[in-house]
Structure formats: structure tokens, C-alpha cells
C-alpha positions in Angstrom: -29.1 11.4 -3.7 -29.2 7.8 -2.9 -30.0 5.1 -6.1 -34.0 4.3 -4.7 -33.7 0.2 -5.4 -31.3 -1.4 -3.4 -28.7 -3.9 -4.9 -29.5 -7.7 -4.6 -26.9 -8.0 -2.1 -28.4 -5.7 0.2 -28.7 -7.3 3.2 -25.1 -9.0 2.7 -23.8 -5.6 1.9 -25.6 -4.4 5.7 -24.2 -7.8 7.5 -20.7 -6.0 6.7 -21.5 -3.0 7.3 -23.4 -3.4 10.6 -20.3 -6.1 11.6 -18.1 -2.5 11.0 -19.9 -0.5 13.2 -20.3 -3.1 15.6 -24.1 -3.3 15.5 -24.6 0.2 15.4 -28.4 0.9 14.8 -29.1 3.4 11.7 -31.4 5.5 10.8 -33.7 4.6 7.6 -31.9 7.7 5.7 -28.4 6.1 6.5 -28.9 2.8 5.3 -30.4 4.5 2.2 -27.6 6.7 1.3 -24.8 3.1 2.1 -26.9 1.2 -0.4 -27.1 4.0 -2.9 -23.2 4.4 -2.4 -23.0 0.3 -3.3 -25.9 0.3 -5.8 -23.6 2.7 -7.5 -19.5 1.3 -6.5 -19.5 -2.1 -6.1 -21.1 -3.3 -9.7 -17.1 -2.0 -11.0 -15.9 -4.8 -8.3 -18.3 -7.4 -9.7 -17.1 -7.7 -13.5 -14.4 -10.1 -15.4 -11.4 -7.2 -14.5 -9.4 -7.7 -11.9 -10.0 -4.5 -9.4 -7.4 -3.2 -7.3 -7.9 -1.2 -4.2 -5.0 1.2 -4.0 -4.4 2.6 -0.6 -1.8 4.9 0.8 -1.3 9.2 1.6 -3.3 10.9 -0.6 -0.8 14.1 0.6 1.5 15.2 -2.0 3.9 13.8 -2.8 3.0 10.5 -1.8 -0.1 10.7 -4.3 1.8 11.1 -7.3 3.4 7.4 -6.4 -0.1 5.9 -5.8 -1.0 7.0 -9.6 2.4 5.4 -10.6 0.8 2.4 -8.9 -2.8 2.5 -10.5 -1.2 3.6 -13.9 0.9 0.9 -14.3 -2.2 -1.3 -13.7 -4.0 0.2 -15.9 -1.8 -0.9 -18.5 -2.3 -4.3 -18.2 -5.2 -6.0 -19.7 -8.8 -6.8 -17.6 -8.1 -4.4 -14.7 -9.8 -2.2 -12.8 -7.8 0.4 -10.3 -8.9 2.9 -8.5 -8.3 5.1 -5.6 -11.2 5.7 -2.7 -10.5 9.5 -2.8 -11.6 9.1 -6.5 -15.0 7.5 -5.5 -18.1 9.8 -4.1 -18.7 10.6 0.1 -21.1 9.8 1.6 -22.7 12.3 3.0 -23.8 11.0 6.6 -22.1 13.4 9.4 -23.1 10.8 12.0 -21.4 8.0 11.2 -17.8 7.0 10.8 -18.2 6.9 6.8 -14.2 6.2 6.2 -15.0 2.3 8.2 -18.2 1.6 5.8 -16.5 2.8 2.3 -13.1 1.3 3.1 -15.1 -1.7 4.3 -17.5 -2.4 1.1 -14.4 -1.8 -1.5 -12.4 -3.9 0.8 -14.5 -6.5 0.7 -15.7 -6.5 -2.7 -12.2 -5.4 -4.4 -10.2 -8.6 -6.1 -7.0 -7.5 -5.1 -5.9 -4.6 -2.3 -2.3 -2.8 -3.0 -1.2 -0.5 -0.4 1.8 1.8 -0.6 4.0 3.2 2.5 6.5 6.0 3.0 5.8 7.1 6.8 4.4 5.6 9.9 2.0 8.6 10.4 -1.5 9.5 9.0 -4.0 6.7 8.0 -2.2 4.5 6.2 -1.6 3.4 10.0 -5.3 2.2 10.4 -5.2 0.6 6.9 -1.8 -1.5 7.5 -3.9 -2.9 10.6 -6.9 -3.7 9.1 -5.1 -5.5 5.7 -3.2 -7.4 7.8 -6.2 -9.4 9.4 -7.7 -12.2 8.0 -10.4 -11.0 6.3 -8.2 -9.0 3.7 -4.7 -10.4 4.3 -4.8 -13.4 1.3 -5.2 -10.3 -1.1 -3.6 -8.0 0.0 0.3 -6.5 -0.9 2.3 -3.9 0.5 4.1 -2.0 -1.5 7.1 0.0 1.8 9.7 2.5 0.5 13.3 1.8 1.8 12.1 -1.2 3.7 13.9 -4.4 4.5 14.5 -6.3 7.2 17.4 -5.8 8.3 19.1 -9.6 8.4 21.7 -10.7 5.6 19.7 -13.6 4.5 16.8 -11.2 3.5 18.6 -9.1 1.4 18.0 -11.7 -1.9 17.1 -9.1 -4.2 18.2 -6.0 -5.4 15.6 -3.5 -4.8 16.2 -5.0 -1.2 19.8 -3.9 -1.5 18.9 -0.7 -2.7 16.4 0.1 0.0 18.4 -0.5 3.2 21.0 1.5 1.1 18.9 4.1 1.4 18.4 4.3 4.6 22.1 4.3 5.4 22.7 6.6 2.5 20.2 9.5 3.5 20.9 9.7 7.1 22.2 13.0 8.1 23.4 11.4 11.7 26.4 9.6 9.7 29.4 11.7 8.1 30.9 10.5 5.1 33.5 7.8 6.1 30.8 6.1 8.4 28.0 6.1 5.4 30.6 4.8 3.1 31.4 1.9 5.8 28.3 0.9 6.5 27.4 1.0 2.5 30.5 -1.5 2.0 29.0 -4.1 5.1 26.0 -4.0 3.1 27.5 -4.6 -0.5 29.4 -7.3 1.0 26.2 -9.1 2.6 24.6 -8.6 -0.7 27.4 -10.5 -2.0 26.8 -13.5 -0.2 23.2 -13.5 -2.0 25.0 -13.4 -5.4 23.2 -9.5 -5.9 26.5 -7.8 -7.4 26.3 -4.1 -6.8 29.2 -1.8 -6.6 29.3 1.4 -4.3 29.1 3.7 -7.5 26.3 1.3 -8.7 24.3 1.8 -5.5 25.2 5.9 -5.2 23.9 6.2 -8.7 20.6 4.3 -8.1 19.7 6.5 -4.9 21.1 9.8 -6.5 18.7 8.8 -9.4 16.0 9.5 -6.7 13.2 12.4 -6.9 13.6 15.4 -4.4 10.3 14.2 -2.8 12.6 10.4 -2.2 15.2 11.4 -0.7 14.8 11.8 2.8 14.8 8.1 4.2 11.8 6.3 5.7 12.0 5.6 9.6 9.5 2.9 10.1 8.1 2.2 13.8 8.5 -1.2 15.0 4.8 -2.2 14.8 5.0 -1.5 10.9 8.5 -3.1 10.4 6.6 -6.2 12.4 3.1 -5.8 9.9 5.9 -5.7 6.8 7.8 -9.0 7.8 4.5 -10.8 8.0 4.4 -9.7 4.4 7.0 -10.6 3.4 7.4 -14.1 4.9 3.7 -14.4 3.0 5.5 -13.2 -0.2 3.5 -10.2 -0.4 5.6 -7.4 0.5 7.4 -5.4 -2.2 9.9 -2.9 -1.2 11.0 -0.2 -3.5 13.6 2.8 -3.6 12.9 5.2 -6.4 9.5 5.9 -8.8 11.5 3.2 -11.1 12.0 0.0 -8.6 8.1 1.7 -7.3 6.8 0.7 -11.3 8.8 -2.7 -11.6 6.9 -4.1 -8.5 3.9 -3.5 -9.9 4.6 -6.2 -12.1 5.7 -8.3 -9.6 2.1 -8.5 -8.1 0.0 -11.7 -8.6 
């Protein structure tokens, strides 16, 4: 049952959510049950914690590396992560209620992280709205096995690791051909001072979960959304549950 006093924000909070459902008139009951759904949210958003909006599959096993991503927060001081599929529906069959939640904890969130392993489901509708401007500035993307694909952006070694992989994991290629294309890519690392044998790059991807090992194949739109990230300095790539933990820290 919606909370029956609305928050002080209320008619802020319906400016957004009208603007979402492009002026979409609701019924008194709707607007009822949005406000009770903020009167109850959005005071978490509004304390001295930093709160992170986690996005990504909730499908296993991409879930298990979005509570990698909200645990490690969790262990730093003054933070606040959460997951929408761990907040309450709303229960209005009418309306599009995926646009007004992800739009209110969007909005109201300190910080969005968002985690990628395919270029299916709807992670694709949440890449395109956290790249516009209204969410870009705090927003990160966290892509497994991502990196594109020019020596000079291949400066670190989780970088290294993840075009590895893709060459690495790729059934199309027998043995002598992954082994080549492994040795072009440990000598372009190289040139970036990243030192990284071909034992020392076999023994990171072999390190791999059963659930990592089949590589990512990106669509262009996404490997375009991800360079904007990057060049932004907020895209994170990662290889294994390990590299996924020590970007974590690397967010700001």
C-alpha cells in the first residue's frame, strides 16, 4: 500500500517522472502508489553515504558478479549499494514501471555502476540511457573482456588481459593461430611497458570461473557507448571475478 503523505519533493519527484513518460496523464491511484514507492526509496539516496546504483543481468551467472560489485562497496566506509531487483514493484499494470523506478534511483542515486558481459537483454536500454547527459558525469561501466582494440589503449593490464581473452576463448582459432595472435598482443603490450609473458597471460585466463570463460562479443553500438567511457575515464574493463573486485576500487 502506498505511504498516505507524499515526500516534500513531490512535485519534483512527478516533473521526472512525467518528463519519463513523456507527459503521460495518470490516474490519482498511480501517482499514489510512485510517491509511496519514493516516500519509501529515495530517503536511502538522500543521507551522508555515497549510494551506488548497480545495474547489469540479474540472470545467473551474471548476478553473482553484480554482488561481487555491491559487496566490495559495501566494504568501504559511508556507502550505500544496492540493486533495483532488491527494491519493492510497483504494482501499476498500466504503466511502464521499469522507466519510473530506474528513473527516480537514477536520479537520486550518487553514483551509477553498471556491469556488462553480453549485448542482449536490458542492460542494452540501460547502457543507452547512462550514457546521456543526465546520468553520464556519474556514471561507470564496468565491460568483461573489453578493450579497444588499438595498441596505444592497451596501458594497463587488465586491458591486456581482456583482449587476451577474447583471442584466447575463441573456438574459430586452432592452437598455432591463438598462440600468434597472443604473442602480437604481448608485444604491443610491451610498448606500454605492461610486461606479461604468454604463461603469465594463460594462467590469468585459466584462473577464470566456468561461467567466464566463454568470451564476450560486443556489437559495435556498445564497443562505441564503451570508448566514450573510456576516453571520459570511466570505463573499467575486467577479465576474471578478481580484476571484476580490483576495479571496484578503482571507482571515484
Amino acid at each position: 500500500m502506498a505511504d498516505p503523505s507524499p515526500p516534500p519533493n513531490a512535485a519534483e519527484i512527478m516533473e521526472s517522472v512525467n518528463d519519463a513518460l513523456q507527459g503521460l496523464k495518470l490516474e490519482p491511484h498511480e501517482t499514489s502508489e510512485i510517491l509511496g514507492f519514493a516516500n519509501r526509496e529515495l530517503p536511502h539516496l538522500h543521507t551522508p553515504e555515497n549510494s551506488y546504483f548497480i545495474l547489469g543481468s540479474y540472470r545467473d551467472p551474471y548476478l553473482r558478479r553484480l554482488r561481487i560489485v555491491q559487496n566490495e562497496l559495501d566494504k568501504q566506509l559511508g556507502t550505500y549499494p544496492f540493486l533495483m531487483a532488491d527494491l519493492p514493484e510497483l504494482d501499476l499494470d498500466r504503466l511502464p514501471v521499469f522507466r519510473i523506478r530506474f528513473t527516480l534511483l537514477a536520479a537520486h542515486a550518487d553514483t551509477i555502476v553498471a556491469v556488462y558481459e553480453q549485448d542482449a537483454g536490458g542492460e542494452v536500454t540501460e547502457l543507452g540511457k547512462i550514457s546521456t547527459t543526465a546520468y553520464f558525469d556519474k556514471s561507470y561501466v564496468l565491460p568483461r573482456d573489453y578493450v579497444w582494440m588499438t595498441d596505444q589503449n592497451l596501458d594497463r593490464e587488465a586491458d591486456v588481459i581482456a583482449a587476451a581473452a577474447t583471442i584466447y576463448f575463441n573456438d574459430d582459432l586452432d592452437e598455432a593461430t591463438t598462440e600468434q595472435e597472443l604473442e602480437s598482443l604481448i608485444t604491443a603490450a610491451t610498448t606500454n611497458d605492461i610486461d606479461l609473458t604468454l604463461s603469465d597471460i594463460i594462467d590469468r585466463l585459466e584462473q577464470r570461473d566456468d561461467s567466464e570463460h566463454a568470451p564476450v562479443s560486443y556489437s559495435w553500438v556498445h564497443l562505441n557507448e564503451f570508448r566514450l567511457f573510456e576516453l571520459h575515464n570511466r570505463c573499467f574493463a575486467w577479465s576474471s571475478s578478481d580484476d571484476l573486485r580490483d576495479m571496484v576500487g578503482e571507482l571515484s
